[in-house]
C-alpha positions in Angstrom: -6.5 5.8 6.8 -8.5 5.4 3.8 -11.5 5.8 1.7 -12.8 2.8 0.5 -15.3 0.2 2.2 -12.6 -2.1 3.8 -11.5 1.4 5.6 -15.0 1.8 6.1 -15.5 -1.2 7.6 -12.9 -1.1 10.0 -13.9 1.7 11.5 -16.9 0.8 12.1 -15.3 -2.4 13.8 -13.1 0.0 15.9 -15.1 2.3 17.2 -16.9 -0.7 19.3 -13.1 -1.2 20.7 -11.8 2.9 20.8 -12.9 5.7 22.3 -11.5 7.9 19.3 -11.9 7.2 15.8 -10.3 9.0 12.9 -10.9 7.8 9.4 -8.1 9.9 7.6 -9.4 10.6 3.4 -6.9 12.2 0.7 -10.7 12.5 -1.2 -13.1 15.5 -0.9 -15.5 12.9 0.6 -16.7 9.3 1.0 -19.9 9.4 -1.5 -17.6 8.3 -4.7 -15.3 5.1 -2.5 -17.8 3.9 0.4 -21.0 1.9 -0.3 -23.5 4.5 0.9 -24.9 2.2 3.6 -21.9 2.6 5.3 -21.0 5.9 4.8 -24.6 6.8 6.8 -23.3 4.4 9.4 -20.1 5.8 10.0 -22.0 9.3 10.1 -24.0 7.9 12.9 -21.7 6.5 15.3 -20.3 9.3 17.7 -16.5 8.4 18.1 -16.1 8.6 14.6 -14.7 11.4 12.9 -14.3 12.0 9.0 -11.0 13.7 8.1 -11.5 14.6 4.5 -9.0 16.0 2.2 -5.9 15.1 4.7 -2.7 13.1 3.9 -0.9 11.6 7.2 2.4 13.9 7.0 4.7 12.1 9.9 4.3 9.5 12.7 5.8 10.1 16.3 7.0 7.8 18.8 9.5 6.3 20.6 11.2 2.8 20.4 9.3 1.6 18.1 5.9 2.5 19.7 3.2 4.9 17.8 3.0 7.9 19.7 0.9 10.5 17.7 0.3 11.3 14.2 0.7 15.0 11.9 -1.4 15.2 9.4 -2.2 17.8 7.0 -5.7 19.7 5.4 -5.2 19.9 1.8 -8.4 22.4 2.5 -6.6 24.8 4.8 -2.9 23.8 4.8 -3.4 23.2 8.3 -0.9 21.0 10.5 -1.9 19.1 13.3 -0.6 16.7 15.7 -2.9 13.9 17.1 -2.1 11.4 20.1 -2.5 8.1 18.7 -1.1 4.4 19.2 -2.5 2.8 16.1 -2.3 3.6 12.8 -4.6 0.9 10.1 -3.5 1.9 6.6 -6.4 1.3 4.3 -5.3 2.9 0.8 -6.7 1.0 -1.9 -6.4 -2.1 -4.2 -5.7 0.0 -7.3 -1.9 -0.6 -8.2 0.7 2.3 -8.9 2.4 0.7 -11.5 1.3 2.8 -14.9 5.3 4.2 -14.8 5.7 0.6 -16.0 4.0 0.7 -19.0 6.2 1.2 -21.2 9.0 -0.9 -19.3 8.3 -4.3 -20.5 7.3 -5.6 -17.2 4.1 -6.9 -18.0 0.7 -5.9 -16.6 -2.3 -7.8 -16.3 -5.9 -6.5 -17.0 -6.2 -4.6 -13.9 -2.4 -3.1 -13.7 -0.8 -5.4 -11.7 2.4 -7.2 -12.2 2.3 -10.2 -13.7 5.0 -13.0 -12.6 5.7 -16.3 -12.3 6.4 -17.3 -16.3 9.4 -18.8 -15.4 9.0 -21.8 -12.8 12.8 -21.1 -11.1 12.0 -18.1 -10.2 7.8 -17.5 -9.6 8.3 -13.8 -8.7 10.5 -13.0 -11.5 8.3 -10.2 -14.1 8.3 -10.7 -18.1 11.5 -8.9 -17.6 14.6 -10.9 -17.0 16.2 -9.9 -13.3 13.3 -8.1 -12.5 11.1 -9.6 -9.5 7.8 -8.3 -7.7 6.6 -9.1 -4.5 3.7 -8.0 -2.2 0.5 -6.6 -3.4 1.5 -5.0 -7.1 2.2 -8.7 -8.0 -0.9 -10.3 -9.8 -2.7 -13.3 -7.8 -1.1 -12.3 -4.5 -3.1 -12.9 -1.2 -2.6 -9.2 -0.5 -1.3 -9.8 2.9 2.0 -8.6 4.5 3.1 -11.7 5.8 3.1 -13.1 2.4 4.9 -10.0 0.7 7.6 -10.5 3.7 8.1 -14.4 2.6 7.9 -12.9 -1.0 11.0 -10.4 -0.2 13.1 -13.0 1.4 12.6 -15.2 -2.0 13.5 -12.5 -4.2 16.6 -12.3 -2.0 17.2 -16.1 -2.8 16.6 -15.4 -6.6 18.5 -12.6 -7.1 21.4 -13.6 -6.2 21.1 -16.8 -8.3 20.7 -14.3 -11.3 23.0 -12.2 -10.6 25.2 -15.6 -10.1 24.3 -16.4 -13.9 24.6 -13.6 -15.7 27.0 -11.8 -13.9 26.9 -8.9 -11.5 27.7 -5.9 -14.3 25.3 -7.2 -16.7 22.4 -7.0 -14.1 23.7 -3.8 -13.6 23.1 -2.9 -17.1 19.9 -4.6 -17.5 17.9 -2.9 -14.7 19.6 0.4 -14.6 19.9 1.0 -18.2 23.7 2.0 -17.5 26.9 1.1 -19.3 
């Protein structure tokens, strides 16, 4: 699922190992994401089929194992289930994190969260109490075994705050509450 060379280029990879490709795009097309190069190539190999304008609605399965897939035309409204075991989620290195704008959690050049100002606590934001992990945080190695060893620091670290100053000022600092 995705639009954007790295989604690109694993499909590419995978259709050598699959007998089905689908590379699922919320975009009209590939022209504006995908180096062109790669966007012929993909048009070129056979297993590899082009969902454009479709969003991945629910996933199926059964103890834990990836069964199929729904996913939905934005083009024609259209639901459909697909028989699948893997799913590669390829959505982009642009963060989501305008909403925090005006929050003072500070951004860096390219939107993402900037911690680490404070050496206790190195995922803690420019806002006390406040921590990022995972890929929003600026400098991360964008991978989710780090953002899991991220999480379980934050756990660490936030209960040292809350230690400090107290569970109901936290609560007032991040909720805005009273």
């Amino acid at each position: 699922m995705g639009g954007g060379n790295s989604a690109g280029q694993a499909a590419v990879y995978l259709s050598g190992q699959a007998a089905k490709v689908w590379l699922i795009v919320r975009g009209p097309s590939l022209d504006a994401s995908m180096s062109r190069y790669l966007v012929d190539r993909i048009a070129a190999t056979p297993n590899i089929e082009v969902l454009t304008q479709t969003v991945v609605t629910a996933l199926e399965g059964q103890d834990g194992i990836l069964e199929a897939i729904r996913c939905r035309s934005h083009r024609t409204g259209e639901e459909v289930k697909r028989a699948i075991r893997h799913l590669f989620l390829f959505i982009g290195a642009v963060p989501n994190t305008e909403w925090l704008s005006q929050s003072g959690v500070t951004l860096d050049g390219k939107g993402f969260v900037s911690t680490g100002s404070n050496i206790q606590t190195p995922l803690e934001t420019s806002l006390p109490g406040v921590f990022a992990i995972g890929d929003v945080r600026s400098g991360s190695v964008k991978r989710v075994a780090a953002a899991v060893g991220e999480g379980a620091q934050v756990v660490a670290a936030l209960h040292a705050f809350l230690a400090e100053v107290g569970n109901g000022a936290a609560f007032t600092a991040t909720t805005g509450r009273s």
